[in-house]
C-alpha positions as CSV (number, residue, x, y, z in Angstrom):
1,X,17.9,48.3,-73.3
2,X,15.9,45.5,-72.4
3,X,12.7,45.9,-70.4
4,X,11.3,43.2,-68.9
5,X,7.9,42.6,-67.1
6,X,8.7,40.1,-64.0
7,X,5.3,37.5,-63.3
8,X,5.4,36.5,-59.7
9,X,2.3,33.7,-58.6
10,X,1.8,34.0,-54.9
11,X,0.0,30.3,-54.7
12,X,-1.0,28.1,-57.4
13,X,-2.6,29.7,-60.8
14,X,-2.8,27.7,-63.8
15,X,-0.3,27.7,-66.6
16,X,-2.4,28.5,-69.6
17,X,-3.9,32.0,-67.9
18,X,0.1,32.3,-67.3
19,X,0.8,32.1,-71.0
20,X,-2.3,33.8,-71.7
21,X,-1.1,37.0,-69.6
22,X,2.9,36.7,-71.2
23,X,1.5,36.9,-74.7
24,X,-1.3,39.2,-73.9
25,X,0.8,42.1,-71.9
26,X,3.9,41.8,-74.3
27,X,1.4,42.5,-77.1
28,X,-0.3,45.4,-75.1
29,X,3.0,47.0,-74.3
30,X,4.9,46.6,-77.5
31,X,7.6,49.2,-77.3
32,X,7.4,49.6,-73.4
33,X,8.0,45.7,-72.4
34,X,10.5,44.1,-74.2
35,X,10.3,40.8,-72.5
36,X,7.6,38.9,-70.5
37,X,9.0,36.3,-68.0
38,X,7.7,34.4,-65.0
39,X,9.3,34.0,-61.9
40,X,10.7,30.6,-61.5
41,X,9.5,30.1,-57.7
42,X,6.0,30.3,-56.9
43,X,5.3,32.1,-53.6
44,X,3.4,31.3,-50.7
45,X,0.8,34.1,-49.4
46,X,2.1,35.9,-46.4
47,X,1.0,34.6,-43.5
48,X,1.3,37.9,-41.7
49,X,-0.9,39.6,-45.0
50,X,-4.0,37.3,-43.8
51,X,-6.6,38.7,-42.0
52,X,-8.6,35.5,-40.5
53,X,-12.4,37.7,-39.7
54,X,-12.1,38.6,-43.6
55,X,-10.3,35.6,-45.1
56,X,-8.5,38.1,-47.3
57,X,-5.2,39.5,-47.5
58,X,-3.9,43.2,-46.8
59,X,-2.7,44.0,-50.9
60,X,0.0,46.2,-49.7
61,X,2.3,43.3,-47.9
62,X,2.3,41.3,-51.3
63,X,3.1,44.3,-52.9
64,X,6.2,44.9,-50.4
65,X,6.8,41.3,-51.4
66,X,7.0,42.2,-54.6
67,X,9.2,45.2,-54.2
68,X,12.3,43.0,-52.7
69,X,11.8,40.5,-55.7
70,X,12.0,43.3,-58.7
71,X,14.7,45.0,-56.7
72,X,17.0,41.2,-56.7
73,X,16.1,40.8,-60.3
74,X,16.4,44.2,-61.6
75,X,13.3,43.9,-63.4
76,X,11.4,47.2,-65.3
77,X,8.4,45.9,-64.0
78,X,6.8,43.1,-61.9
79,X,3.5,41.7,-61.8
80,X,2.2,39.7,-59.4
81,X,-0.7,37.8,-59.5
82,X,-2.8,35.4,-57.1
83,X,-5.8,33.7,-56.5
84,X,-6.7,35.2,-53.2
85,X,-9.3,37.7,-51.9
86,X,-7.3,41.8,-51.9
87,X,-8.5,44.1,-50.0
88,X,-6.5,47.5,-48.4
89,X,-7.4,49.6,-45.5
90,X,-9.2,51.8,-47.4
91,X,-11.2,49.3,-49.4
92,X,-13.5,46.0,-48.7
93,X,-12.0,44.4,-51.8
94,X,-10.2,45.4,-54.4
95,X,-9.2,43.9,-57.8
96,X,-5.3,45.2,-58.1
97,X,-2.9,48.0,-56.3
98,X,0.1,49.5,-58.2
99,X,3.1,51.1,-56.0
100,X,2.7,54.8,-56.8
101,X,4.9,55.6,-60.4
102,X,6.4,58.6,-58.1
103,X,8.0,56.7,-55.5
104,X,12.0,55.5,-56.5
105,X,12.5,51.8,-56.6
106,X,11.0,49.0,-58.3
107,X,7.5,49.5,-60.0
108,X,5.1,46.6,-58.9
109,X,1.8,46.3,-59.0
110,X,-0.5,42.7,-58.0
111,X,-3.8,41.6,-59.2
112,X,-6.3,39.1,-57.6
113,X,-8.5,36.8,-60.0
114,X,-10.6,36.0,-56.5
115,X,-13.5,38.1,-58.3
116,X,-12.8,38.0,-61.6
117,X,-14.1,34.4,-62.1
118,X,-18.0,34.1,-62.2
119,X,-17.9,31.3,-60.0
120,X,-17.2,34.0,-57.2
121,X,-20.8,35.6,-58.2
122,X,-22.5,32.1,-58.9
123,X,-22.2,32.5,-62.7
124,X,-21.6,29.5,-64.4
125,X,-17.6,29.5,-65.5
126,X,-16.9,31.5,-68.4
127,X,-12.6,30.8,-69.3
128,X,-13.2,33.8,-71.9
129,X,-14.6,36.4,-69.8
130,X,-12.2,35.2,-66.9
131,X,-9.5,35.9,-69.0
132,X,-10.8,39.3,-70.2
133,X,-11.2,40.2,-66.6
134,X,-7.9,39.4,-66.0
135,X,-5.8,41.0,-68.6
136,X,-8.1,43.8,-68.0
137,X,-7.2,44.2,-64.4
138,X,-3.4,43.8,-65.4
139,X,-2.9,46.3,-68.1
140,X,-5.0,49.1,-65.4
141,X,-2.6,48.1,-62.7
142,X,0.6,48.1,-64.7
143,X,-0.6,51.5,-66.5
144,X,-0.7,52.6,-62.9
145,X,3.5,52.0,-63.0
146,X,3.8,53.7,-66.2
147,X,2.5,56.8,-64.4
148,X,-1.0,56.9,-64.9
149,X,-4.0,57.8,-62.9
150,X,-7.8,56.9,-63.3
151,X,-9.7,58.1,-65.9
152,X,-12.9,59.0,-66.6
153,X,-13.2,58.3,-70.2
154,X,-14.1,55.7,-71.8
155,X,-10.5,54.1,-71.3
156,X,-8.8,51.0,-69.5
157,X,-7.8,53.4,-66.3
158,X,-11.1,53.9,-65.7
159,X,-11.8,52.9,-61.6
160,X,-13.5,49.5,-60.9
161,X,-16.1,49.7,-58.1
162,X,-17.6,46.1,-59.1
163,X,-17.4,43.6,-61.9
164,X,-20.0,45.0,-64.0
165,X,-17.2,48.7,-64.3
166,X,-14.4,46.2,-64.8
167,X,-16.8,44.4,-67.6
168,X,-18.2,47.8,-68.8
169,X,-14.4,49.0,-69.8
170,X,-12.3,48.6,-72.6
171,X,-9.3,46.6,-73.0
172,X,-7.4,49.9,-74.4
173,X,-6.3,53.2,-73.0
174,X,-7.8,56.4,-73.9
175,X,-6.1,58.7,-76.7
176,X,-5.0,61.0,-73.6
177,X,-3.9,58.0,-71.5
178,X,-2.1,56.6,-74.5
179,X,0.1,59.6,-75.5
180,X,1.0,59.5,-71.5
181,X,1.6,56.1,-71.7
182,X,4.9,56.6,-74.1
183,X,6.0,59.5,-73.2
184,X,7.4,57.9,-69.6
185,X,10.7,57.0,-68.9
């Protein structure tokens, strides 16, 4: 049975970190992914998502986006992925949201390079750390689809509360979180 992971761009992201996430996420889930593909349209934000006094957008209406497109595609899992500032109710900012594994339907999760990039800090640009950020980000949220919940070893579900916990983790899932990992359906 195939198993595809569905890329969605809300707004404009640049091919290469595209490629980079396809080969990166089908190597990380060998076994669970079969396929990585990218949606052919890129979306625009929602305009109804923005919140003007932040200048960020409310995660959870990209991730209802998100939901409609997996469910017309049938994909196993969907990703998407944008450029703009996250944040949710509960949270000033956040990095990536995953639909809880328990609820039936689709599986989607979104990530936000906004503060990955070290031009967001005043850093200098660093492509290399960008794109550790970012596929670090990815695999947490799409482990969150797969079932799993933070953790507080030294593992890839661990919770970001800044850059330096997202730069502090590794790119790998615990021995505990592993095993979990491949024993979902």
């Amino acid at each position: 049975m195939k198993k595809n992971l569905l890329l969605v761009k809300f707004g404009w992201l640049p091919d290469e970190l595209m490629e980079f996430l396809r080969t990166k996420l089908l190597e990380h889930f060998a076994g669970l992914i079969t396929d990585v593909s990218s949606h052919k349209k890129t979306l625009r934000l929602p305009s109804h998502a923005h919140d003007f006094e932040r200048d960020q957008y409310l995660a959870n209406d990209l991730i209802e986006e998100l939901i409609i497109i997996a469910k017309k595609r049938k994909s196993f899992r969907t990703l998407g992925i944008t450029r703009a500032d996250l944040y949710t109710e509960d949270y000033n900012f956040i990095f990536g949201m995953a639909e809880s594994h328990d609820i039936p339907g689709p599986k989607v999760a979104v990530i936000s390079t906004c503060r990955l990039s070290n031009e967001f800090w005043n850093e200098p640009y660093n492509k290399d750390l960008f794109h550790e950020r970012t596929i670090k980000e990815a695999i947490h949220e799409l482990g969150h689809t797969f079932g799993l919940k933070h953790c507080s070893d030294n593992c890839i579900m661990r919770f970001s509360n800044s850059i330096l916990d997202t730069d502090a983790k590794p790119k790998t899932f615990c021995a505990i979180c592993q095993k979990k990992l491949y024993h979902v359906k």
